[in-house]
Every structure is written in C-alpha cells, then in structure tokens.
Phi, psi and omega in degrees: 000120162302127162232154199030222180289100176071342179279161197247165159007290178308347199096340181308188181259134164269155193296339159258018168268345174279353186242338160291326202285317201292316172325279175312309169302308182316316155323283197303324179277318136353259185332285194261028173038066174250109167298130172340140170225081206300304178329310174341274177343296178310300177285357190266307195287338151343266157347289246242302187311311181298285168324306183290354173260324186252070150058024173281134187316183166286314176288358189263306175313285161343278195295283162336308179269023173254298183291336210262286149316042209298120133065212201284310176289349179295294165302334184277326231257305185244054126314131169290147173282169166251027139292330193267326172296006212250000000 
C-alpha cells in the first residue's frame, strides 16, 4: 500500500521518484558540464529528494538545483579541505 506521492510502507522512494531525483541531478551536471562527484551528487540528491517528497515536479526539482546551486562555486565550495583528509 502506498502513502502519499509514491512511497511504499517503509517510506522508501518509488521507482519513479528514484528516477525524477537521478534525472535532475544528472540535469545539473549536465547544465553546468561538471564532471561526477559523488559528494555533489550526494548533497544535489538531498535537495532533489526532499522536493520530490512533497510532490514537486521533475522540471521544478531541476531547475531549484541549477538555480540554488551555482556551478563551479557550488563545487569548490563543498571540496574537502585538507583539514578534513588529516
């Protein structure tokens, strides 16, 4: 049994909200020609997840992490330091 947009019992994600979140992210990098990052990524899908539970579109999700999420500063900005390797 399903509650609410797509979620199953557990809470988990239906398969097409797992496919709106990968879409959108995949859209930002696209968008700003950023080679993969798992860190981004991670914090891109956060975002995308979280929208995408209260029912915000794929192109709605899209676009908030393009805009939200500028680029290159985006990326530098949650590079680990190398305080954070020691």
């Amino acid at each position: 049994m399903k509650h609410g947009r797509g979620r199953d019992n557990d809470g988990d994600m239906s398969n097409s909200e797992n496919s709106i979140v990968v879409e959108a992210v995949a859209a930002w990098f696209r968008f700003y020609v950023t080679p993969f990052d798992e860190k981004i990524a991670e914090l891109l899908c956060d975002d995308a997840i979280r929208l995408c539970s209260i029912g915000i579109s794929e192109t709605e999700i899209t676009g908030y992490l393009i805009r939200t999420h500028v680029g290159s500063a985006f990326s530098i900005g949650n590079a680990p330091s190398s305080s954070a390797r020691h």
